[in-house]
FILO-32089 format. One record per residue (C-alpha): x, y, z. Coordinates in steps of 0.1 Angstrom, whole numbers, padded with zeros to 4 digits, always signed. Example, Ala and Ser with C-alpha at 12.3 -4.5 7.8 and 13.67 -1.06 7.14 Angstrom:
// FILO-32089
+0123-0045+0078
+0137-0011+0071
END
This chain:
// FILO-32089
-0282-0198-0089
-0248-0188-0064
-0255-0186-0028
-0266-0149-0021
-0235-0133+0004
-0248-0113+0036
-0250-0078+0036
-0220-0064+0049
-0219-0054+0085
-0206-0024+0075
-0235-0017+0057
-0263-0003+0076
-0301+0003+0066
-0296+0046+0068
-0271+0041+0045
-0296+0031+0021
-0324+0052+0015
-0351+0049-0016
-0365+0082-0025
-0372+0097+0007
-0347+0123+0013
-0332+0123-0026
-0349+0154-0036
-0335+0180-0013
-0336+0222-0014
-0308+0219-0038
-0312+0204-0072
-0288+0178-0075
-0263+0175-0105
-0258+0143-0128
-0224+0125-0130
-0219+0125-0167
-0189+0101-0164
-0216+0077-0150
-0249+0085-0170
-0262+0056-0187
-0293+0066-0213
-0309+0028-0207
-0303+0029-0170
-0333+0019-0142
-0322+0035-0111
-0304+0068-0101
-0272+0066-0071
-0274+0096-0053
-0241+0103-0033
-0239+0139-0014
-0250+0164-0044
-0243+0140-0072
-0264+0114-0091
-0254+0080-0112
-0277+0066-0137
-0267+0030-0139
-0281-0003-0140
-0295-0028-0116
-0289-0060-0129
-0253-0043-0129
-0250-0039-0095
-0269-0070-0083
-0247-0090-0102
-0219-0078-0083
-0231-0069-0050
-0252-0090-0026
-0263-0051-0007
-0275-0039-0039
-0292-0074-0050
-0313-0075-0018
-0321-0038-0020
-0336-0037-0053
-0357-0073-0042
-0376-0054-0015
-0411-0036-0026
-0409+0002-0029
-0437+0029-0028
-0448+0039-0065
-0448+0078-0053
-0411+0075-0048
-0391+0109-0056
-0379+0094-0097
-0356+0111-0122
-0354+0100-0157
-0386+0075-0143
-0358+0058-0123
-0364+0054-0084
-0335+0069-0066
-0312+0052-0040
-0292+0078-0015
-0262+0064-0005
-0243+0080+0027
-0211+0078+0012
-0189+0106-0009
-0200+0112-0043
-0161+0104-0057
-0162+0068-0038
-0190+0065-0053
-0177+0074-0093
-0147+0053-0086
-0173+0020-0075
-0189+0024-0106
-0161+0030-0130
-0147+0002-0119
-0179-0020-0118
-0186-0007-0152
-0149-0016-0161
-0145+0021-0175
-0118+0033-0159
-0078+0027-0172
-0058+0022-0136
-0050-0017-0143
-0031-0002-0176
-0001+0014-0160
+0020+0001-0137
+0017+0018-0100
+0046+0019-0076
+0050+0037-0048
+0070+0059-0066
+0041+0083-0057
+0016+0078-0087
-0005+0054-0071
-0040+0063-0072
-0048+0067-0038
-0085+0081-0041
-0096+0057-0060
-0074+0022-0043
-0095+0043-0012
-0123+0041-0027
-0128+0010-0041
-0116-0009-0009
-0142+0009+0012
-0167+0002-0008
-0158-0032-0019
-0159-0039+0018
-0195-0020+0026
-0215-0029-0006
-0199-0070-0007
-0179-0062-0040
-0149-0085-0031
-0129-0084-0063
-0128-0045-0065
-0121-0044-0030
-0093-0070-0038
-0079-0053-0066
-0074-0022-0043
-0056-0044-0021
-0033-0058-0047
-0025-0022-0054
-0019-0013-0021
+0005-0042-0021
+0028-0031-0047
+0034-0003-0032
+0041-0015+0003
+0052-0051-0003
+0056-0085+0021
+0083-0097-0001
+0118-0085-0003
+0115-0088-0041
+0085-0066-0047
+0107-0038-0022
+0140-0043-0043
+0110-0037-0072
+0098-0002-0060
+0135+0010-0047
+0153-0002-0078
+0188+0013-0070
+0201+0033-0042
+0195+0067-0054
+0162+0063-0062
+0146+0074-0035
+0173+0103-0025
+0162+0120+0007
+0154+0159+0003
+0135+0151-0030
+0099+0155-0044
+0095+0117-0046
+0109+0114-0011
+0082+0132-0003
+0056+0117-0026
+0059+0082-0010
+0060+0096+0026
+0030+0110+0023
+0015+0076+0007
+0024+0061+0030
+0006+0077+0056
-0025+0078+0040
-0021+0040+0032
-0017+0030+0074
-0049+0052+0078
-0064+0035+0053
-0048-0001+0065
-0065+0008+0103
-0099+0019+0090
-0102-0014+0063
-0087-0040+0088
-0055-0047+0061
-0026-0059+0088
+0002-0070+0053
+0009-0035+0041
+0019-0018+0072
+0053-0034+0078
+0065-0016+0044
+0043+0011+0049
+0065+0018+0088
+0096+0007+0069
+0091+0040+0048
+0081+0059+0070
+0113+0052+0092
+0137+0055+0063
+0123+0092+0050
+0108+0111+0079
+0124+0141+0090
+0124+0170+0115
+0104+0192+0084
+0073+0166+0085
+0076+0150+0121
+0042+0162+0131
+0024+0149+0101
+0031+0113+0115
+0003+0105+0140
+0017+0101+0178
+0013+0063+0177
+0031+0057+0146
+0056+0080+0153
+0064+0057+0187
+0062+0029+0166
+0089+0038+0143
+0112+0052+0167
+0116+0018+0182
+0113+0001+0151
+0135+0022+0132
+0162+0015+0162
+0158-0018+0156
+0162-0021+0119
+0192-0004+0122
+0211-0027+0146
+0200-0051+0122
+0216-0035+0092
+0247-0030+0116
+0253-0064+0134
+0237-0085+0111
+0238-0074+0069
+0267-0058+0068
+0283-0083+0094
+0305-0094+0066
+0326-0061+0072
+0344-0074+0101
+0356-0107+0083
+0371-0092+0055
+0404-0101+0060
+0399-0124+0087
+0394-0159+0074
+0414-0188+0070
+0404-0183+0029
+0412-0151+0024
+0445-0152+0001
+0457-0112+0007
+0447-0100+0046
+0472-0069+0046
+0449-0057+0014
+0414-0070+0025
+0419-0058+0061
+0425-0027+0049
+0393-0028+0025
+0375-0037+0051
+0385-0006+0072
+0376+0017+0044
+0345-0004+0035
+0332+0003+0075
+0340+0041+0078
+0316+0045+0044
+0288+0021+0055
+0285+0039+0093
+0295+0072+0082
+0260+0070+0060
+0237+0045+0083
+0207+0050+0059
+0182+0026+0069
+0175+0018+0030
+0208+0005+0028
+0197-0023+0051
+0179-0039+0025
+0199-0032-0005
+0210-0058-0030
+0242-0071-0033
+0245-0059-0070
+0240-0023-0057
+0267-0028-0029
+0291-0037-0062
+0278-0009-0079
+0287+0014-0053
+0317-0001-0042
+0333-0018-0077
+0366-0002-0071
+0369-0019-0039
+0354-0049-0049
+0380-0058-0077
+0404-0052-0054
+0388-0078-0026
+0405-0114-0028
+0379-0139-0045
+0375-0157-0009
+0359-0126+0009
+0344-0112-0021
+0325-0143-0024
+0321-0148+0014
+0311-0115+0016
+0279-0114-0010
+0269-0147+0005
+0269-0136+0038
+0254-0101+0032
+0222-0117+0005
+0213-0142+0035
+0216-0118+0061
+0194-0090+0047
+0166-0115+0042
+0172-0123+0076
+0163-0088+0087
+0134-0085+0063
+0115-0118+0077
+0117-0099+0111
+0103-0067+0099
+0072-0073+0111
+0084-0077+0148
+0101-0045+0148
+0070-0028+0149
+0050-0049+0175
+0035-0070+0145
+0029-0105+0141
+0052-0125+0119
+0050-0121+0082
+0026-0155+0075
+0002-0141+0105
-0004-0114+0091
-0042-0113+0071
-0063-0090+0058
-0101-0081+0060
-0106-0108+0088
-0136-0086+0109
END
């Protein structure tokens, strides 16, 4: 038989009560999303009750197993003949626990970005209570969502960006994964999960403005302020550093021409100093630019996408420090 894990700190004993209280002024109502016929105890969360299993939630949860292994008073409050547990948490954390427990729900089927359809109630959810009730792979597959929405690799944020006007400012989905994003560096501070928040600042920085500057808590907001100055002296003296070399080598076979690109190239790039650009591709710099590009000599061209890949990868492995973080491979999750 596996070790049995510890109850979870988080987990006190009044937020586990057997009968006692279950049966208030207000008859409660049944979850009929979580209502098994054959079940042999009864949730009760807020108003709400779940009829579910116990060898279920044993099997997952070292609270639950050591809860139903203590003795209980036969004139316990019972519905159905089941005993009742009352659980201090919210009655939708608790639908999402169980869905997921009882593998009913479809989340894992579609692919969630933070292009503002990420589940967010139920990623809360599951994380809280994988954390409370000793659930660790639901709380990890919360995490893993969380993740591919605000990545630690430059990859998975190429992933959720996909092309420079993706993520237009002024639009619904600009708005969308603002908003996310806030909700996930509450969620990050509450659940001790350090690896999302450089993206999560990184977004915030790249689409606030004046319309939702005082949904950003005053802490954050001073965060990204400094941090945001900071990626963009990156993006200017270091990824687009290839701009003042055009032109300027001993390779180049055309400076008249690629001096002159390079002019154009710079009144562009600073005219628009995005902070999204920082970390675009090179393949999105050609899409953008192709006219000039052709026109580039082959020595810069290639110079100039060398330097420019290296350099914004660069900037990314210093993200972190921008906003008082520790480095990218100190970063760790759930460590209290």
């Amino acid at each position: 038989m596996p070790k049995r894990r510890t109850r979870h700190e988080d987990t006190k004993d009044d937020d586990l009560i057997c009968g006692a209280s279950a049966l208030g002024e207000h008859p409660p109502k049944r979850c009929e999303d979580v209502w098994f016929d054959d079940g042999n105890v009864v949730l009760q969360a807020e108003d709400i009750q779940f009829k579910v299993h116990k060898s279920v939630l044993a099997k997952h949860s070292s609270v639950f197993a050591d809860l139903f292994d203590m003795p209980h008073a036969n004139d316990e409050p019972k519905v159905d003949g089941c005993p009742i547990v009352e659980l201090h948490d919210s009655a939708e954390d608790i639908k999402h626990m169980s869905l997921r427990l009882y593998g009913l729900d479809s989340w894992k089927t579609r692919d969630r970005t933070a292009r503002g359809d990420l589940p967010m109630a139920l990623v809360r959810a599951i994380i809280r209570m994988g954390r409370k009730y000793d659930i660790e792979h639901i709380r990890d597959e919360g995490l893993e969502l969380l993740k591919k929405a605000f990545p630690t690799e430059l990859s998975g944020w190429e992933n959720i960006t996909q092309s420079p006007h993706k993520f237009e400012c002024q639009t619904r989905i600009c708005r969308c994964v603002f908003e996310l994003a806030l909700e996930a560096i509450k969620l990050a501070h509450e659940s001790d999960i350090k690896t999302i928040l450089p993206a999560c600042y990184l977004v915030i920085c790249c689409y606030r403005d004046g319309k939702h500057t005082h949904m950003i808590p005053a802490e954050v907001r001073a965060l990204c302020a400094f941090g945001g100055e900071e990626i963009l002296d990156g993006r200017n003296s270091t990824v687009y550093s290839w701009l003042a070399d055009l032109g300027e080598t001993e390779k180049c076979t055309n400076s008249p021409r690629c001096l002159r690109l390079g002019r154009e190239f710079m009144k562009d790039v600073w005219q628009y100093p995005s902070l999204l650009t920082t970390f675009w591709d090179w393949r999105y710099i050609a899409l953008l630019y192709g006219h000039r590009m052709d026109d580039l000599c082959v020595p810069c061209l290639r110079g100039a996408e060398r330097s420019h890949q290296e350099k914004r990868r660069e900037v990314w492995g210093k993200l972190p420090g921008y906003f008082g973080l520790p480095g990218w491979g100190e970063l760790k999750d759930f460590e209290n």
